[in-house]
C-alpha positions as CSV (number, residue, x, y, z in Angstrom):
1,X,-76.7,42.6,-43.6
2,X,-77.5,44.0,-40.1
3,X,-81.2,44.7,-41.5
4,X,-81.7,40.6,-42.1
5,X,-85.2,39.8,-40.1
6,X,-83.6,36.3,-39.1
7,X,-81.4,37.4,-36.5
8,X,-80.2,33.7,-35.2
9,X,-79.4,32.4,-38.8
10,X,-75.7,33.8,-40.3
11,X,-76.2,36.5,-43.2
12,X,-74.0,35.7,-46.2
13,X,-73.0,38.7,-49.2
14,X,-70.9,39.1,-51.9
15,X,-69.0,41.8,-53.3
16,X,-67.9,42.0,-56.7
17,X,-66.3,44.3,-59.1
18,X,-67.3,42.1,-62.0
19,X,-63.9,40.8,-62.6
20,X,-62.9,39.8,-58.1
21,X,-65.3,38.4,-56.2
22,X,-65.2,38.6,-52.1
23,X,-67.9,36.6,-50.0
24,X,-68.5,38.4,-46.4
25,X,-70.3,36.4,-43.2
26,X,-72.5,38.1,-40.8
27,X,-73.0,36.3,-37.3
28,X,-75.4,38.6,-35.0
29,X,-74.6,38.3,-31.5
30,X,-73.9,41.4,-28.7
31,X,-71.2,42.5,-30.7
32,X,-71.6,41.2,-34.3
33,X,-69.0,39.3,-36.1
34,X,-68.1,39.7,-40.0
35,X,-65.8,36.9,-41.5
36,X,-64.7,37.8,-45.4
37,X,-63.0,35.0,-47.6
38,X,-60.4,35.4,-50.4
39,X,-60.8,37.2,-53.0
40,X,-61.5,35.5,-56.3
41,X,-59.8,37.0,-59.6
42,X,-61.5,35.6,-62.5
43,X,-58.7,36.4,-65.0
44,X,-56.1,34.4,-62.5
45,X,-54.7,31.3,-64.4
46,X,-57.0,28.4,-63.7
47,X,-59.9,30.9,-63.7
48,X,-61.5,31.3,-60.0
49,X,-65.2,31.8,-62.0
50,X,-65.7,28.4,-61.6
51,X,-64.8,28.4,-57.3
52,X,-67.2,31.6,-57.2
53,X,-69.9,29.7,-59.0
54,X,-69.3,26.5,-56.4
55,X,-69.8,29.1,-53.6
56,X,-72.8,30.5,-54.9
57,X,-74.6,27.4,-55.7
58,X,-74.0,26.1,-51.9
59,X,-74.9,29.6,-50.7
60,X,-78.5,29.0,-53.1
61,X,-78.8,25.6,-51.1
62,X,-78.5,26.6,-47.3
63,X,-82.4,26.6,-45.7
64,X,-83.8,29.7,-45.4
């Protein structure tokens, strides 16, 4: 995430296991700032799949 060329845009990343999802946020400054969400459990009643898909299609719509 430190490696992004666009320096004074955030950088956004997911990790995943397959089956719990975690979104991280990168802000670059002097001292760089991360910011990480809930994690997301896809076999939790109400199945989170559908939130981590919500996230990812507003991630896929943010200007580059």
């Amino acid at each position: 995430m430190l490696a992004d060329p666009n320096p004074e845009t955030p950088t956004f990343g997911m990790i995943s296991t397959g089956a719990n999802f975690s979104f991280v946020k990168l802000v670059r400054g002097e001292t760089p700032l991360y910011a990480r969400s809930a994690e997301f459990v896809i076999s939790n009643p109400g199945n989170e799949l559908y939130r981590v898909l919500q996230i990812l299609k507003r991630l896929s719509q943010l200007p580059d």
